[in-house]
MINUDREN-134210 format. One line per 4 residues: number of its first residue (from 1); their letters; for each residue x, y, z of N, C-alpha, C. Coordinates in steps of 0.05 Angstrom, whole numbers, plus 5000, padded with zeros to 4 digits. Layout:
BEGIN
NUM	a	X/Y/Z/X/Y/Z/X/Y/Z; ...
***
This chain:
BEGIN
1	xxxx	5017/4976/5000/5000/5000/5000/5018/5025/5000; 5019/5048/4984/5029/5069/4975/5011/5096/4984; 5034/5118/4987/5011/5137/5004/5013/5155/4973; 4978/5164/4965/4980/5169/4947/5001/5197/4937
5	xxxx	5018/5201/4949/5032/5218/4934/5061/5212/4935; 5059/5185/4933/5087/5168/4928/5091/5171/4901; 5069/5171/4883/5072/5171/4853/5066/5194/4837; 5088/5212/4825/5090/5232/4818/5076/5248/4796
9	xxxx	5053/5261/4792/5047/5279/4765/5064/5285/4753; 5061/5277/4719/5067/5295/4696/5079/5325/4704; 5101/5334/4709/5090/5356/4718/5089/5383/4687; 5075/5406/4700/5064/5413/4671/5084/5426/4650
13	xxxx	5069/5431/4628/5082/5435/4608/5075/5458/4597; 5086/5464/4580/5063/5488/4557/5065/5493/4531; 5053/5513/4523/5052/5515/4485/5058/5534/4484; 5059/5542/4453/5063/5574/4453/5034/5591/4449
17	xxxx	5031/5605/4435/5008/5622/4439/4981/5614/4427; 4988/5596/4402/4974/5587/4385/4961/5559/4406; 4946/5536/4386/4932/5516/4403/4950/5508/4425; 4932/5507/4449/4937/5492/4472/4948/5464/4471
21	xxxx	4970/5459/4484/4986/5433/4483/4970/5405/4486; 4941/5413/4504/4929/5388/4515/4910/5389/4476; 4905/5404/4466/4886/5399/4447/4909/5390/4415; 4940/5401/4425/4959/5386/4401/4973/5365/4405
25	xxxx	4976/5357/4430/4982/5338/4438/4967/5303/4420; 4941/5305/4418/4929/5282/4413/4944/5251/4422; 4950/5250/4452/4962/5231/4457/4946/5204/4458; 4956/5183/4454/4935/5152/4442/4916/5146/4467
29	xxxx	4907/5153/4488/4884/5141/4497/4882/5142/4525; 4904/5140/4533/4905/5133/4562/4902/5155/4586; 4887/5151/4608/4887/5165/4633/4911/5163/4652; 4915/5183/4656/4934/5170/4680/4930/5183/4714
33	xxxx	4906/5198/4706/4896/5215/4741/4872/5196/4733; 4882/5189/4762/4861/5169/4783/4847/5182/4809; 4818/5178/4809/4813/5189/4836/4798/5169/4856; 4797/5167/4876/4782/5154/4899/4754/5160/4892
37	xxxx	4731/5149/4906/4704/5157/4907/4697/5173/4932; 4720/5188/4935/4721/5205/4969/4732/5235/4940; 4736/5233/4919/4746/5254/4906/4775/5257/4905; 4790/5243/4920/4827/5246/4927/4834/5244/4900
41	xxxx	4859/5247/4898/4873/5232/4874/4886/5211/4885; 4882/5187/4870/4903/5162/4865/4913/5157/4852; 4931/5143/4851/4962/5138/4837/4960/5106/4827; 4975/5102/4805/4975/5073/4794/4986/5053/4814
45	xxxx	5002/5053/4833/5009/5032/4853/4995/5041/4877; 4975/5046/4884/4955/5046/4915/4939/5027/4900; 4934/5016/4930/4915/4992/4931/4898/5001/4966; 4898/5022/4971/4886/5031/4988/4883/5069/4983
49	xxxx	4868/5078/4986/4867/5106/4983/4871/5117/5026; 4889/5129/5027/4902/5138/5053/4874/5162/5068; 4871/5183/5050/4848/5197/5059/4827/5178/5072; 4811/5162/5063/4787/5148/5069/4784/5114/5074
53	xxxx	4813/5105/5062/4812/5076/5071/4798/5060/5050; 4783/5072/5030/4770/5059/5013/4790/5035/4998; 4791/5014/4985/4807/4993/4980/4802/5004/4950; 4830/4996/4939/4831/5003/4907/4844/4982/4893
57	xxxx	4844/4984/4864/4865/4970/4844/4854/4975/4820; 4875/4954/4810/4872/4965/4773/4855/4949/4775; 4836/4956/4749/4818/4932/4733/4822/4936/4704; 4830/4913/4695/4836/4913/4667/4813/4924/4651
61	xxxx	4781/4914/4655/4768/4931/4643/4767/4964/4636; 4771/4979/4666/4772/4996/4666/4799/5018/4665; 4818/5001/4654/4842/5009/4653/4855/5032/4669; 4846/5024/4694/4864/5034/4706/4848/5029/4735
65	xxxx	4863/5047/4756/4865/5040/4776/4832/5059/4796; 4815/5036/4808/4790/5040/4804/4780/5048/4847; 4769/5050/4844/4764/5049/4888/4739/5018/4877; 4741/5006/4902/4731/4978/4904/4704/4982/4935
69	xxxx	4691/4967/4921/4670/4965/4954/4668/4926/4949; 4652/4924/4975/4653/4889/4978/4629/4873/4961; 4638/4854/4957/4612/4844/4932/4597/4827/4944; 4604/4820/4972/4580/4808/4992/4578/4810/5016
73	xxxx	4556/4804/5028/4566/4799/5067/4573/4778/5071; 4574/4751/5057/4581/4724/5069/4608/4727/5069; 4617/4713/5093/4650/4702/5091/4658/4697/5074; 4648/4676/5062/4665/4668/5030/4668/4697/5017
77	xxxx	4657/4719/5014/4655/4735/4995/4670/4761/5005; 4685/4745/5024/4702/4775/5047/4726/4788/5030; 4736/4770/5011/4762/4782/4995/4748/4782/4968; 4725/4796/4957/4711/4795/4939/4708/4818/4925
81	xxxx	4701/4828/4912/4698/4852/4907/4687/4864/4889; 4675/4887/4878/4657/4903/4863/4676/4931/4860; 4670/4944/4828/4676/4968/4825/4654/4991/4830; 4671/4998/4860/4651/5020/4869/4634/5034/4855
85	xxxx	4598/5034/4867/4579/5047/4857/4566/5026/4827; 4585/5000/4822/4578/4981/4800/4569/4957/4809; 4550/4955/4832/4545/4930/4849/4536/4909/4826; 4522/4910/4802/4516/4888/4777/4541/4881/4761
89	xxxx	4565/4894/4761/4591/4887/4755/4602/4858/4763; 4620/4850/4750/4641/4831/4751/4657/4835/4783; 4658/4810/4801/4667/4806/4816/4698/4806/4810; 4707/4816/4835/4741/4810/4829/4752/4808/4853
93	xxxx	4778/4797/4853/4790/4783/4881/4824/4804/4873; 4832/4802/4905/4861/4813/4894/4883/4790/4891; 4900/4803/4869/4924/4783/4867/4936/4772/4887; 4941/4749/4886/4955/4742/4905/4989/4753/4922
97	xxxx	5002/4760/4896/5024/4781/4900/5021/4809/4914; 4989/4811/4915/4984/4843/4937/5018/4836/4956; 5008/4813/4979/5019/4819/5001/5047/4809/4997; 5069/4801/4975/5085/4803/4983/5103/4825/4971
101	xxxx	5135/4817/4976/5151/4839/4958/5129/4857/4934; 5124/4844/4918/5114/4860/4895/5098/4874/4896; 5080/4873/4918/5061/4892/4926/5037/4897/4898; 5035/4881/4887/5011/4884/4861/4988/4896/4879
105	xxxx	4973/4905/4861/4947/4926/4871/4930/4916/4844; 4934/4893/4829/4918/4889/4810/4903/4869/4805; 4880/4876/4799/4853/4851/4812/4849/4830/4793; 4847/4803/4800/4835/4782/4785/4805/4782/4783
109	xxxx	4791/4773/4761/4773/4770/4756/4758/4743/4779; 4736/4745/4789/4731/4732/4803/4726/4705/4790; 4725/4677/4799/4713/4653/4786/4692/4649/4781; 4681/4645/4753/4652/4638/4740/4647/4614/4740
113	xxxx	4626/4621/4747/4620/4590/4738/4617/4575/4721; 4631/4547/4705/4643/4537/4687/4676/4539/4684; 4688/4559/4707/4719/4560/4694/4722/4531/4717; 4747/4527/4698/4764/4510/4708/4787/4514/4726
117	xxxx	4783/4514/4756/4800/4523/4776/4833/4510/4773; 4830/4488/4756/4873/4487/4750/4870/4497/4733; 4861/4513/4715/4874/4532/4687/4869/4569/4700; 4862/4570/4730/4860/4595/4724/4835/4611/4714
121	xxxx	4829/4638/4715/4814/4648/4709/4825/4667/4680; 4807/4666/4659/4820/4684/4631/4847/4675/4625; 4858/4648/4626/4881/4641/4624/4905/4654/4640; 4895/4660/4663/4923/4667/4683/4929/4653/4701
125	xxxx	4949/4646/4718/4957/4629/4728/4936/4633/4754; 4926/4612/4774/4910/4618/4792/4919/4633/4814; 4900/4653/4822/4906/4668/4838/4932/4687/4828; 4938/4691/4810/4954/4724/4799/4937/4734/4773
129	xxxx	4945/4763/4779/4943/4776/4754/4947/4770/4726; 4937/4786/4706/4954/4788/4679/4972/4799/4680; 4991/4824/4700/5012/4829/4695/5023/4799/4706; 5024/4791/4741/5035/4777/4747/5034/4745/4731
133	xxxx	5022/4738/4719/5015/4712/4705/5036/4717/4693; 5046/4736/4680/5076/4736/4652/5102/4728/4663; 5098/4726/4687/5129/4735/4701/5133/4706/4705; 5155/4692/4692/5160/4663/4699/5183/4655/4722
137	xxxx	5203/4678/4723/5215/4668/4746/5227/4702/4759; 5226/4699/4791/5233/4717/4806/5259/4719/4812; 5270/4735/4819/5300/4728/4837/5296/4722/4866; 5311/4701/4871/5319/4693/4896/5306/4702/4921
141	xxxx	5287/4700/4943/5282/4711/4952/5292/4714/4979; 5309/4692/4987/5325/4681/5007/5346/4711/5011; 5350/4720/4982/5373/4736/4986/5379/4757/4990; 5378/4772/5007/5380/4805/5023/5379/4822/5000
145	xxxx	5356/4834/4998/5353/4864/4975/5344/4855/4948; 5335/4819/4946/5323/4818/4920/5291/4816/4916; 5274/4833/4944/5255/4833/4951/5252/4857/4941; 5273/4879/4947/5257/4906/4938/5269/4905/4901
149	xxxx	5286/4888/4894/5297/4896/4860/5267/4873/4851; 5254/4859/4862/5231/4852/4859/5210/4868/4848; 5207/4886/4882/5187/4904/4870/5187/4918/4850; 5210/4934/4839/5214/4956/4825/5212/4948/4801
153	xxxx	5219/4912/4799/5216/4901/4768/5185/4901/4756; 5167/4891/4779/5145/4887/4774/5139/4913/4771; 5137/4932/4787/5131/4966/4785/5132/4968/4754; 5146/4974/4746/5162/4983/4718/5141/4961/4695
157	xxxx	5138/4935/4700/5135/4918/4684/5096/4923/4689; 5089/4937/4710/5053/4937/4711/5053/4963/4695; 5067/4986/4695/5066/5015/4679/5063/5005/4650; 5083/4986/4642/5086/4973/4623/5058/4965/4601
161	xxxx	5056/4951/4624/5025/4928/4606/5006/4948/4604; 4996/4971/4626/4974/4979/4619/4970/5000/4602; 4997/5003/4596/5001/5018/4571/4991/5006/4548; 5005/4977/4543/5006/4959/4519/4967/4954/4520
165	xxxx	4958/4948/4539/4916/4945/4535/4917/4969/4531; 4919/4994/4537/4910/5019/4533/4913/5020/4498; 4938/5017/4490/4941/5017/4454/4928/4992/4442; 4913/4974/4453/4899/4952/4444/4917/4924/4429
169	xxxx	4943/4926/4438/4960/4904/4440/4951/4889/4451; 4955/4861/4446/4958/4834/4451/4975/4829/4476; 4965/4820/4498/4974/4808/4530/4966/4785/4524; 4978/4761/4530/4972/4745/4531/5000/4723/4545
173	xxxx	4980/4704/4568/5002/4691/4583/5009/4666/4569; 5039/4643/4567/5041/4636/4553/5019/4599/4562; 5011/4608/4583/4982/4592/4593/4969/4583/4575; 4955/4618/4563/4938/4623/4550/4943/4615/4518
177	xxxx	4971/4623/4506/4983/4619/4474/5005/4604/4469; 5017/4573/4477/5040/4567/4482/5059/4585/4462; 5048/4592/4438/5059/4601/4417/5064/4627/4420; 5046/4640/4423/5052/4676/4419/5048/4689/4450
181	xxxx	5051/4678/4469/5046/4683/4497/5076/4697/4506; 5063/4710/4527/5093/4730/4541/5106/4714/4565; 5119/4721/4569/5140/4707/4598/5162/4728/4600; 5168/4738/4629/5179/4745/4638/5200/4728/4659
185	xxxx	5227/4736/4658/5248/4725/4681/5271/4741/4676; 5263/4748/4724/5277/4764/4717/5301/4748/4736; 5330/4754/4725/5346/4734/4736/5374/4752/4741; 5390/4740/4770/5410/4750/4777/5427/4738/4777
189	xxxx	5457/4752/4778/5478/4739/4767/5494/4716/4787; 5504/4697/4782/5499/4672/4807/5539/4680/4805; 5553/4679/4834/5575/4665/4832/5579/4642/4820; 5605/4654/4795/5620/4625/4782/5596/4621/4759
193	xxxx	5569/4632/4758/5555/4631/4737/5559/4654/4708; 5546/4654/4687/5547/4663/4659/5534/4693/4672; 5537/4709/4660/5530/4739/4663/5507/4743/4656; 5487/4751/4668/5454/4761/4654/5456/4773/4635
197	xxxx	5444/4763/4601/5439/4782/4587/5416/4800/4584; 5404/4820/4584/5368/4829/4579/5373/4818/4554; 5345/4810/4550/5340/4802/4525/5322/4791/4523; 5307/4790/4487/5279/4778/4480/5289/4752/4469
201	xxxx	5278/4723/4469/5267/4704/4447/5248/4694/4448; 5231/4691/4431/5215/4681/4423/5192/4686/4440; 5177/4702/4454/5168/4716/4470/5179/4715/4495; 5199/4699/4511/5206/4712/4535/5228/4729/4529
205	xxxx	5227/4747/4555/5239/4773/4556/5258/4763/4581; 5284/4771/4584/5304/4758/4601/5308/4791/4611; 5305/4790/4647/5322/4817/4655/5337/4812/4671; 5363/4830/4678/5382/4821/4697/5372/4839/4716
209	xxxx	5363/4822/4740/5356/4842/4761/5369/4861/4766; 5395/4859/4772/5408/4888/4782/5398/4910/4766; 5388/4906/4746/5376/4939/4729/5360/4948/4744; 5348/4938/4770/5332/4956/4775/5342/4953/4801
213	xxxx	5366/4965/4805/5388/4981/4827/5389/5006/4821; 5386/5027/4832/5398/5048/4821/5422/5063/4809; 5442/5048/4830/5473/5055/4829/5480/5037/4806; 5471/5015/4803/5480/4993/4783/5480/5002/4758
217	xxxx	5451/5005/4749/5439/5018/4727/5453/5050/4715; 5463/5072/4738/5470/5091/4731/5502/5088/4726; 5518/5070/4746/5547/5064/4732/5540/5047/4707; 5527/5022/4699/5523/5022/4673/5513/5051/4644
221	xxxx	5501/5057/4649/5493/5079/4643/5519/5098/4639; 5533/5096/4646/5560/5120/4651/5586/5105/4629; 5587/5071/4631/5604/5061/4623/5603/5061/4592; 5568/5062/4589/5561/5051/4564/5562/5080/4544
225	xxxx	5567/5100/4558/5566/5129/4549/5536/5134/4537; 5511/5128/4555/5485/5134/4550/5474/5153/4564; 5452/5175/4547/5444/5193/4560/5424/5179/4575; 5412/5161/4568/5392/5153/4590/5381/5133/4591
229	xxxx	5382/5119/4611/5386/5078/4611/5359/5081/4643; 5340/5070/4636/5316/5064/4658/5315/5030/4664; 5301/5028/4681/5291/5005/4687/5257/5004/4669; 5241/5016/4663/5210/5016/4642/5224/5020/4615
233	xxxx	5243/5034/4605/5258/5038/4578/5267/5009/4573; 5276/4990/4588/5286/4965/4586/5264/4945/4580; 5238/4951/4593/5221/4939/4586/5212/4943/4559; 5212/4967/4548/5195/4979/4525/5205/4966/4504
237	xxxx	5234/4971/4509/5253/4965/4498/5252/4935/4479; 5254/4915/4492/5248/4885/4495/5225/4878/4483; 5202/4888/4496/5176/4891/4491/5165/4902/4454; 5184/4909/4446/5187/4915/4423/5208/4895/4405
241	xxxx	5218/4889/4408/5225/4851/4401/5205/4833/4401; 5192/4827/4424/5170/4816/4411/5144/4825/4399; 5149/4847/4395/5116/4846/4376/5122/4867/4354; 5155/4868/4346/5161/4863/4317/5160/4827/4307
245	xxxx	5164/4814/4323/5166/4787/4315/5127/4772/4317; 5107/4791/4329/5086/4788/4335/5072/4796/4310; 5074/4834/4304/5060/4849/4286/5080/4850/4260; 5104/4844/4263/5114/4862/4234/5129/4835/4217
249	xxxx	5142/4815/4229/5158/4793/4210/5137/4779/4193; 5110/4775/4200/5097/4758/4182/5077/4768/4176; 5077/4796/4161/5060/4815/4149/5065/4828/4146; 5052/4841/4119/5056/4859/4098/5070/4880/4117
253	xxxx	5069/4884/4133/5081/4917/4139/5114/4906/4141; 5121/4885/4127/5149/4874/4133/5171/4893/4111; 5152/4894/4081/5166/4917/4063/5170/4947/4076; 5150/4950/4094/5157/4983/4095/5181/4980/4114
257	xxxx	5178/4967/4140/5200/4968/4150/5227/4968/4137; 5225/4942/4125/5263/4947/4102/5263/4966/4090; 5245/4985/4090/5248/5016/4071/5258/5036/4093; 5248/5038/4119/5256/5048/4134/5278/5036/4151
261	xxxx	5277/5016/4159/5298/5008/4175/5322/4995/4174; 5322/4983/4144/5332/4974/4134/5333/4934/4135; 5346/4925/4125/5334/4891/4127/5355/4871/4156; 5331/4863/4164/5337/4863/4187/5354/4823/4186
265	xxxx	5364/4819/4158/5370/4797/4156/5397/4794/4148; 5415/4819/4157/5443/4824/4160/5437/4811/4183; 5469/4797/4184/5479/4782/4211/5479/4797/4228; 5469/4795/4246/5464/4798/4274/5478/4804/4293
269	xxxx	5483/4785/4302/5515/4780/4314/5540/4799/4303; 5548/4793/4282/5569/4807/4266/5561/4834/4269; 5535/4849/4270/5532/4871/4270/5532/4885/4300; 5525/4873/4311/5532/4888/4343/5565/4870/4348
273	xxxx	5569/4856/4344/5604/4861/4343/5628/4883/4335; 5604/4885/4314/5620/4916/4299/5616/4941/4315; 5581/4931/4319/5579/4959/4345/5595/4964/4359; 5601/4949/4381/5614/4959/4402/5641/4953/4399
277	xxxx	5656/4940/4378/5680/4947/4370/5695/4967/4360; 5670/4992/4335/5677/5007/4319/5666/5027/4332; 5641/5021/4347/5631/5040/4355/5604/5051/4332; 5582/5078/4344/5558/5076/4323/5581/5092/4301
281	xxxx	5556/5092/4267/5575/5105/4250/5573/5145/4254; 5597/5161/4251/5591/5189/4261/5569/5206/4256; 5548/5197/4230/5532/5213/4227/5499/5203/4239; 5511/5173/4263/5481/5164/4269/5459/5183/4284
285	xxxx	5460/5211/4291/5444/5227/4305/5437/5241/4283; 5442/5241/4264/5414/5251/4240/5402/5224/4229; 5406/5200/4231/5387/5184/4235/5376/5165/4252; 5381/5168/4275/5372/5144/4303/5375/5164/4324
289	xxxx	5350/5143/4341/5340/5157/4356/5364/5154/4381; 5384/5136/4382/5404/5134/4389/5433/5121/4374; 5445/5113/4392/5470/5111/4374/5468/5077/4381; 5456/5059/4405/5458/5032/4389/5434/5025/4367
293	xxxx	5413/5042/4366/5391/5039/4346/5407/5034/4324; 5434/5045/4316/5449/5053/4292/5463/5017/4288; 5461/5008/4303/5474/4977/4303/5463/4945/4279; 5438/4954/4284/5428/4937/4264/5390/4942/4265
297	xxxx	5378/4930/4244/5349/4942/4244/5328/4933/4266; 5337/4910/4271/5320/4905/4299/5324/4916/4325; 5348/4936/4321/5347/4949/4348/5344/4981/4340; 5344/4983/4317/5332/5011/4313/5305/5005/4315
301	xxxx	5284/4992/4309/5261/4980/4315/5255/4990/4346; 5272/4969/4356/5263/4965/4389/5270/4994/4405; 5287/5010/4391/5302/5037/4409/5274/5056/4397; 5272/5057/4370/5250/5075/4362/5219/5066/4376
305	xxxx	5212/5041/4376/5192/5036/4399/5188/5038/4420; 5200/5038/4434/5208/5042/4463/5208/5080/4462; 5217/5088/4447/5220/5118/4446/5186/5131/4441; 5174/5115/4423/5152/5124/4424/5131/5121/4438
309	xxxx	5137/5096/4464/5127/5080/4481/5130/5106/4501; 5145/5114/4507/5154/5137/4522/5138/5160/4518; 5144/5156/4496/5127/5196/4479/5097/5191/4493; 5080/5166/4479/5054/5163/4487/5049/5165/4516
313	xxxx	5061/5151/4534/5046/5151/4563/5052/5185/4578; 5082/5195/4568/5082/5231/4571/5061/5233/4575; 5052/5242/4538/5043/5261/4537/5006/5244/4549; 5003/5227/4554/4978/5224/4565/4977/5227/4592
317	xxxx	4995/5223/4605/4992/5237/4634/4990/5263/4632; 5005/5281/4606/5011/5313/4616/4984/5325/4611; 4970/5297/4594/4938/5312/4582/4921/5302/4607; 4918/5285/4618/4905/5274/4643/4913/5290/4668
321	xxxx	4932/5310/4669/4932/5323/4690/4927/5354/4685; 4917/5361/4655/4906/5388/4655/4927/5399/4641; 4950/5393/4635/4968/5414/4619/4967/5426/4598; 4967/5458/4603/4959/5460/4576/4972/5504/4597
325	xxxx	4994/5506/4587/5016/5527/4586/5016/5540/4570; 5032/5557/4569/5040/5575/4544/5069/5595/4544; 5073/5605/4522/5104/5614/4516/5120/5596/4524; 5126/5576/4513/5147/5553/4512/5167/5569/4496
329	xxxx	5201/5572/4500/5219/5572/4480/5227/5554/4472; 5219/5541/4448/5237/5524/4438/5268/5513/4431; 5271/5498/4435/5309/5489/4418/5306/5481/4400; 5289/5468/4395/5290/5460/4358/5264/5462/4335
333	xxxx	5275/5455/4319/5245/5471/4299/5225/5448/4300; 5195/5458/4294/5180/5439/4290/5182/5417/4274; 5160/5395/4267/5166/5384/4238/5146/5387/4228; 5145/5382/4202/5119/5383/4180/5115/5361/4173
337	xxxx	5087/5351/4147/5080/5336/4140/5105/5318/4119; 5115/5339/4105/5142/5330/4090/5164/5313/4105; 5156/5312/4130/5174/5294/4150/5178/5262/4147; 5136/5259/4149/5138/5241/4159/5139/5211/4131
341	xxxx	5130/5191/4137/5140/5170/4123/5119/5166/4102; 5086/5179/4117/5064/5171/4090/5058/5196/4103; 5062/5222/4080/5047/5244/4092/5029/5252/4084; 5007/5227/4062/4979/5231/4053/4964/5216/4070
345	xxxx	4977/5199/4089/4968/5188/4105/4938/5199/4115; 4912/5182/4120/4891/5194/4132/4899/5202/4156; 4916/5188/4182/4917/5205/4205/4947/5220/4207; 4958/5220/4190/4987/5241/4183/4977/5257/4199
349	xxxx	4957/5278/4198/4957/5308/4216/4955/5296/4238; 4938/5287/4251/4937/5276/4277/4971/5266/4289; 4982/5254/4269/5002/5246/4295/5019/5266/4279; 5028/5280/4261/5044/5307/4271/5035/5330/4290
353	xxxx	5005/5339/4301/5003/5340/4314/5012/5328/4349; 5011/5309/4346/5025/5297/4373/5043/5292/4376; 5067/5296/4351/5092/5291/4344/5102/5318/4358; 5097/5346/4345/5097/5367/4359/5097/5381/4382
357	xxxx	5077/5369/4388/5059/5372/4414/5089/5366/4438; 5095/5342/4425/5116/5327/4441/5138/5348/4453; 5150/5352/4423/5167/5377/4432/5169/5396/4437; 5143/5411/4444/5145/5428/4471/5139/5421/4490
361	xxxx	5122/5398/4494/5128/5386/4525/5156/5378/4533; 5170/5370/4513/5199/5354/4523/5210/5388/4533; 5207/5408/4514/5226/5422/4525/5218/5436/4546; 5190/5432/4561/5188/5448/4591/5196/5421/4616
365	xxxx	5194/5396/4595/5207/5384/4621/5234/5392/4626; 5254/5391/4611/5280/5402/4607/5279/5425/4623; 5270/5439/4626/5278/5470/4640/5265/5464/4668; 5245/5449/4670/5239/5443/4702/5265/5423/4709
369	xxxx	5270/5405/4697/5292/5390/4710/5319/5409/4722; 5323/5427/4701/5345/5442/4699/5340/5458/4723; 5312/5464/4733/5305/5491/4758/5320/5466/4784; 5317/5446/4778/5326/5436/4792/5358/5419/4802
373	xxxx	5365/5420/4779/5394/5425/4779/5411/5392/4772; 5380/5385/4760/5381/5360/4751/5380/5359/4728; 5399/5333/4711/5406/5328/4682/5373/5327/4666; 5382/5335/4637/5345/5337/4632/5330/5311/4631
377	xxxx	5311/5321/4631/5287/5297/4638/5301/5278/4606; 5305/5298/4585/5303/5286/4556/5317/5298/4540; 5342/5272/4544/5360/5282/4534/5370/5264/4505; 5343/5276/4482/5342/5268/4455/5349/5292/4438
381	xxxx	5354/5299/4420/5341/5310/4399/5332/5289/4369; 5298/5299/4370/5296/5277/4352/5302/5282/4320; 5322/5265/4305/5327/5271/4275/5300/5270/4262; 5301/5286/4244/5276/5277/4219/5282/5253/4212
385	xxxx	5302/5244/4207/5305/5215/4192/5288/5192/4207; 5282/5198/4235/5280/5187/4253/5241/5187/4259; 5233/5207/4247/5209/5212/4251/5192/5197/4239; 5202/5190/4211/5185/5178/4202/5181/5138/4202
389	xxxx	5208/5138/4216/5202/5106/4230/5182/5106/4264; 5177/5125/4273/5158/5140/4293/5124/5134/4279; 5124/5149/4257/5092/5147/4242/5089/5120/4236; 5120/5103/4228/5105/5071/4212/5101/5056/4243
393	xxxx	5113/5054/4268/5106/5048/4288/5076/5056/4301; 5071/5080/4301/5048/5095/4311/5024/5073/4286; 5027/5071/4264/5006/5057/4245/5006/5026/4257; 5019/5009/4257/5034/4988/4263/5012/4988/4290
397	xxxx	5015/5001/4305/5002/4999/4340/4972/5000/4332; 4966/5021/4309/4939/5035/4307/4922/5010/4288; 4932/5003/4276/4916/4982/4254/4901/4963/4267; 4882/4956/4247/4864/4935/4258/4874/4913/4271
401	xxxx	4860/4894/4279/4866/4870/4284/4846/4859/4301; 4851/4830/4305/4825/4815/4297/4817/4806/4328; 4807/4795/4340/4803/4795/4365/4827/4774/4381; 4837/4766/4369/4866/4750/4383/4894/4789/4390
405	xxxx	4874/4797/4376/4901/4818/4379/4929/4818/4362; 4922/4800/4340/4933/4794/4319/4933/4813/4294; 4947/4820/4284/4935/4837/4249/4913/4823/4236; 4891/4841/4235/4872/4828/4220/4879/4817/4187
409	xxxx	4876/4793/4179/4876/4786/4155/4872/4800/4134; 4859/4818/4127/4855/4837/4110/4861/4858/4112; 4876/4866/4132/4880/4896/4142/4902/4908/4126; 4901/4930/4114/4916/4955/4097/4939/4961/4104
413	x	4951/4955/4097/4981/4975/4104/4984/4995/4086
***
């Protein structure tokens, strides 16, 4: 349980004189101010609201984090629950992970009648979540301090998912899809054992716990000469490995990518050998959004996703908390339609709009960081070259698809 002002507001932003940032912004969907049924604000990790005691959590229907009342008086029905003021609603129980390290605040669907109590409810493992159902192995718990690099993994990894349902991606546990299902493990480095790599195959995602150390993460971060290395950027990151191998290897949107990203069927290996041997090539900041994006096309992929993974939940918090400023000075120029990758595109204006939008929010985070005497929040400048692998991603997320969460069979690129 978290006191709701453990978890920090957007803080605000502004435009210049012309449209208001919250109306150019057009960020993809998501809320991120939560309130109690007492009026408070709540935060995405409370599972109790502190003002009034009311009991809370996420509900995947309602994507996001909801106040709860009890869904019966009988005993059996004591850990039961209803979305406040929705007593004809779907019953829900809390994860079982509430009470330990991980502190989850996110509700299982209650049991219907007809499910099958060894498979779980909606294909999750019994008694956890859909975040927690992904996670296949923990670190150690025997071992002093891998209770809180616990929490912070799961932390990072619930911001994560309810992002991915908010853009109408595909969650799914590998319970549920032996095939196209997610798994998470997160694993630490053993004396006399092989070194953790992060990394995606074939939908599991491998993390080395220590990333979510602070000191660890920021001397990596220093060694690797990066402006900015997170513990949720690692997720995005990964997370974009598999659902280029989900949305983009076995469908048509596979040509646009080799137009933009180039073909992602140069050796591999050989190519991040060269990376970090030769180093990126000198002119990679007029085209990547970083300098290992510049290494090979599946990690310009995963760096440019992750980057836009970023952009979206911004700017939907900075719109969910009312921002909307003015006289921003800019550092760099806008972009135009000529930028982007399809600029007859039907929603082209829309996401240069929020392409925009972006960069004057980035640059009042920058100057609040700086009031503070802290490195900037965002420390990008984004190339045009760069923008328009941004729009084929933004389409890629936005396109149809069929109720598996799959590309619909017929769907347009």
């Amino acid at each position: 349980m978290e006191s709701p002002t453990d978890d920090r507001a957007a803080p605000p932003g502004v435009a210049d004189s012309g449209p208001s940032l919250a109306a150019e912004l057009q960020a993809p969907t998501l809320t991120r101010a939560y309130r109690c049924q007492c009026g408070r604000p709540v935060f995405l990790r409370n599972s109790q609201c502190l003002a009034c005691r009311t009991p809370l959590g996420y509900v995947i229907e309602r994507l996001g984090v909801v106040p709860l009342a009890p869904a019966g008086f009988q005993e059996a029905e004591a850990d039961t629950f209803t979305v406040f003021g929705d007593t004809s609603g779907r019953a829900y129980r809390r994860c079982a992970n509430l009470m330990t390290p991980a502190a989850c605040n996110w509700m299982v669907p209650a049991p219907r009648e007809g499910d099958d109590p060894a498979f779980g409810t909606d294909g999750l493992v019994p008694g956890l979540c859909l975040s927690c159902s992904v996670t296949r192995t923990i670190p150690d718990l025997s071992i002093e301090g891998n209770g809180a690099l616990w929490r912070s993994l799961e932390l990072a990894k619930r911001r994560l998912i309810s992002q991915l349902l908010a853009l109408g991606l595909p969650v799914v546990t590998r319970l549920s899809d032996p095939v196209h299902g997610l798994a998470f493990d997160f694993l630490s480095h053993m004396a006399g054992g092989p070194h953790v790599l992060t990394g995606h195959e074939m939908g599991v995602i491998t993390l080395n716990a220590e990333e979510a150390e602070d000191a660890v993460r920021e001397r990596i971060r220093a060694e690797m000469r990066e402006p900015y290395r997170t513990l949720l950027g690692h997720f995005r990151h990964e997370i974009g490995h598999y659902y280029w191998d989900l949305l983009v290897a076995p469908t048509p949107w596979i040509e646009g990518f080799r137009q933009l990203f180039g073909d992602e069927r140069d050796d591999y290996a050989t190519a991040l050998r060269n990376h970090y041997d030769r180093g990126p090539p000198p002119d990679w900041a007029d085209r990547f959004v970083t300098s290992y994006a510049s290494s090979h096309p599946w990690e310009d992929w995963a760096e440019t996703w992750a980057h836009y993974l970023h952009m979206a939940d911004t700017a939907d918090t900075a719109m969910s908390f009312g921002v909307d400023a003015q006289n921003v000075e800019l550092a760099s120029d806008l972009f135009g339609l000529s930028d982007l990758w399809q600029p007859e595109h039907p929603d082209a204006a829309r996401f240069l709009d929020f392409l925009n939008g972006w960069v004057r929010l980035t640059n009042v985070l920058n100057e609040l960081s700086r009031s503070m005497g802290q490195p900037d929040c965002y420390p990008f400048v984004l190339p045009r070259r760069a923008v328009g692998k941004l729009q084929f991603i933004h389409q890629v997320i936005s396109a149809p698809r069929g109720g598996d969460g799959l590309p619909a069979p017929n769907a347009q690129v």
